[in-house]
N, C-alpha and C positions, 0 to 999 in steps of 0.2 A: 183782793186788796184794791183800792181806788187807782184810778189812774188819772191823771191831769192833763188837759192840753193846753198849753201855755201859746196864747195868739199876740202877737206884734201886730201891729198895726198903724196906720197912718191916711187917714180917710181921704177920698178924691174924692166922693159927690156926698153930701150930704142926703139929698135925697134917695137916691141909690144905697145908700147906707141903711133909713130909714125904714126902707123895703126890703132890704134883706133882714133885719132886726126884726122884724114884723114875721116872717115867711120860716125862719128858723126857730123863733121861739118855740111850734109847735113840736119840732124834732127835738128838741131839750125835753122837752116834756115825754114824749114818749119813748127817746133812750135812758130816762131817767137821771138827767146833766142837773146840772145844779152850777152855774156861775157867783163863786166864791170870795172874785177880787175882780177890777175892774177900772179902767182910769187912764188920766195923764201917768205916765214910768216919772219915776226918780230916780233919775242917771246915778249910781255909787259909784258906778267906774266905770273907762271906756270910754267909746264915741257912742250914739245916739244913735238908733240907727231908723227908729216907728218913734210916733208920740203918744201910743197908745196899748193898755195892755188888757189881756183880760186873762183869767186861769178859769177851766170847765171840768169842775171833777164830775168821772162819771164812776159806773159800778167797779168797772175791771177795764182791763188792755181791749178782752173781747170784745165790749159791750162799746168803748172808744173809736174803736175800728170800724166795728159794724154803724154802726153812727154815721164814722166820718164817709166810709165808703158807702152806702145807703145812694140808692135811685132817686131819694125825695132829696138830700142833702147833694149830691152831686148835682141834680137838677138846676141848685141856685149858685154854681159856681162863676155862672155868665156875671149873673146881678153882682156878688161877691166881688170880682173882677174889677168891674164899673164902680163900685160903692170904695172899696180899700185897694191901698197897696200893703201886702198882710206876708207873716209868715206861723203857719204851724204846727208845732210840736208837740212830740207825746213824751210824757215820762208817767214811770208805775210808781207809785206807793211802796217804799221799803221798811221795813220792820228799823225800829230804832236798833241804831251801834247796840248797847251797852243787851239789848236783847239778840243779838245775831250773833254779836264776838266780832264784828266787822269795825274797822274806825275807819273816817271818813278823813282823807288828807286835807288837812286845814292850807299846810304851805308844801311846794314843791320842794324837792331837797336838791 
């Protein structure tokens, strides 16, 4: 199943951003990522914390990993640095509720 990594962000140098966007594109490419969403966030609720979002499905958990942990991708975490103040996260792909038998809590009790 797909896994997503869901990035916050909020850019410091334009140009150092520029060059990371350039420098990673070619690692999407060959973990096979695909970014899906992308932009200014629209705060629903809460404080604000990036003003920037992006979701990166890739094949699986495996394939996200080895991606993010990757020698070519660690390589540009200096740039990445200098370009954002960023944060990253992974979630998997779950089979819908009503196919598991799982329901998802809408409100706290």
């Amino acid at each position: 199943m797909s896994a997503y990594v869901i990035v916050e962000a909020t850019v410091l140098d334009a140009e150092s951003r520029n060059r990371y966007a350039s420098e990673v594109e070619p690692l999407f490419r060959e973990f096979g990522a695909d970014v899906i969403a992308f932009g200014p966030w629209q705060v629903l609720s809460g404080e604000p914390a990036f003003d920037n979002g992006m979701i990166i499905r890739l094949p699986d958990n495996e394939t996200a990993l080895a991606w993010y942990q990757s020698p070519s991708y660690q390589s540009l975490l200096e740039i990445r640095a200098a370009a954002l103040d960023c944060r990253f996260r992974l979630v998997s792909e779950r089979r819908r509720a009503e196919d598991s038998h799982e329901r998802i809590p809408l409100e706290s009790s």
